[in-house]
N, C-alpha and C positions, 0 to 999 in steps of 0.2 A: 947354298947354305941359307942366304936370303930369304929365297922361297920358302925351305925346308922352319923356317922360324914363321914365315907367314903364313905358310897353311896351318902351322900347329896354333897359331894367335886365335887363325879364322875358328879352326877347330873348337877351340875352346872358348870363344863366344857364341857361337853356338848351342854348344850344350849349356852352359850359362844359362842362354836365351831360354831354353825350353826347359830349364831347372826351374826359375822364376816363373813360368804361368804353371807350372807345377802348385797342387795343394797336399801337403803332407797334415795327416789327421791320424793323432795318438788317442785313441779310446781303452778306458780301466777297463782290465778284467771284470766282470761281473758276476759272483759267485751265488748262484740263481738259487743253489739252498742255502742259502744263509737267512736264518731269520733273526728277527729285534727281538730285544729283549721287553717282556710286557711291564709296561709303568703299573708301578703298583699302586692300587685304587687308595685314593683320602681315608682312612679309617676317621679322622672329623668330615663329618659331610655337612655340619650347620654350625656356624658360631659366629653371633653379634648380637651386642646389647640388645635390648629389650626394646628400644624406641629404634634400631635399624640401624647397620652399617654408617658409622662418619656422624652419628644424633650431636644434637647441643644437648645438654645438660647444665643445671644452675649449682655453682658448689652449695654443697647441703642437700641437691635432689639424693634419693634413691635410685640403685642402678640394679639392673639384672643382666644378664646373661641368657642367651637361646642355645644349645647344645644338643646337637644329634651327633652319634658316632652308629659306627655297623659292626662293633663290638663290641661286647662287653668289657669293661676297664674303669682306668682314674684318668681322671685329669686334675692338672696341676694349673692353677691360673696366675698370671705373672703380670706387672706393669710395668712402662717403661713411661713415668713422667716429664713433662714439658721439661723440665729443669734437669732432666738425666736421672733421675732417682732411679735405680730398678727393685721393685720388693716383689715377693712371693704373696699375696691374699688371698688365698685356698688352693690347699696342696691334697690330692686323694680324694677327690671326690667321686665318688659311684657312678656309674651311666650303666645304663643299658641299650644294649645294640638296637637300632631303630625307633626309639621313643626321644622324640623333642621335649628337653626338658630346659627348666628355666632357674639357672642359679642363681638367687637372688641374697644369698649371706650365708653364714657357717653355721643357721641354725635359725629353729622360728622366730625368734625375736634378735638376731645378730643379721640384718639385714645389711646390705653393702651401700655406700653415700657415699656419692663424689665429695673428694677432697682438692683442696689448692694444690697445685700452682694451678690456675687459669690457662688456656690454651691444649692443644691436642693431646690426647693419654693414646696410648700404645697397649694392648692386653693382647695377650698369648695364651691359648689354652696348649699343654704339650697331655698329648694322650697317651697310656702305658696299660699292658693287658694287665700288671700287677702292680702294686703300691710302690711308689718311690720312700727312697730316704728322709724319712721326719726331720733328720738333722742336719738336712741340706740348706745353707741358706746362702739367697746373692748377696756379696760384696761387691758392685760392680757399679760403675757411672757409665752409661750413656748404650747405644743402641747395639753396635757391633759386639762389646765384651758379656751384653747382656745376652745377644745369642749365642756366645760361644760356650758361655757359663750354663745357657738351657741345652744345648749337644751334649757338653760333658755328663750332665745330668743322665741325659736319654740313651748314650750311646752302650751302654749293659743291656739294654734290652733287644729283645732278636725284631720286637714289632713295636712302634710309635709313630707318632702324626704331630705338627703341630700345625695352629690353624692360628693368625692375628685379625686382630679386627682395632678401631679405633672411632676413639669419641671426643667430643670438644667439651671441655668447661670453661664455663663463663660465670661473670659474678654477676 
């Protein structure tokens, strides 16, 4: 009986033994037609001020905007102030697909001026193949509630883009 328990021990460290310099390797199925889904191209392909992505600017300079899109549409241009303020300052503005253009005010002589607080402004161009709602306007403080407020905006539409860029004022 003795025995009959020692060889079953011996037994079994054995296979033990040769279990352990064993390498077990689990490999995923890989389902060789499956293809990704394609990232849909920036309908904004160019947007920032005038003096280039991150400019200083004096409050009281004029500011412009650079704007290419690869569609025909509007864009809504929106800020997000040093101090949390978010407002809409040009909503619908015209583009045309492929032409760099340069929004510089709501009109030839309503040109756009940095305004106070001093320190980093946040601008958002949100792009729509057709006009947004005139009577849409942000209530909102501060960065997160101001993008959720521009989705709710954009989410009626089947295609939009939005593209931010950002400038310093100083006094």
């Amino acid at each position: 009986m003795r025995f009959n328990l020692a060889l079953r021990l011996a037994g079994t460290m054995l296979v033990m033994g040769a279990l352990a310099a064993c390498t077990v390797t689990f490999e995923p199925v890989v389902d060789v037609r499956a293809v990704e889904a394609p990232v849909p191209a920036a309908l904004i392909e160019v947007f920032h001020p005038d003096r280039g992505p991150g400019a200083t600017y004096r409050i009281g300079d004029p500011i412009a905007f650079r704007l290419r899109t690869n569609l025909d549409g509007y864009v809504t241009l929106s800020a997000l102030d040093p101090d949390g303020s978010v407002y809409v300052f040009a909503r619908n503005v015209r583009v045309r697909a492929g032409r760099t253009q340069v929004v510089s005010g709501l009109g030839p002589r309503l040109q756009f001026v940095v305004d106070p607080p001093a320190g980093r402004h946040f601008v958002r161009a949100s792009f729509t193949p057709d006009r947004t709602a005139e009577r849409v306007t942000y209530r909102v403080i501060g960065y997160d509630s101001w993008l959720r407020q521009i989705s709710l905006e954009l989410r009626s539409f089947d295609e939009f883009d939005q593209r931010e860029t950002t400038f310093t004022a100083r006094r």
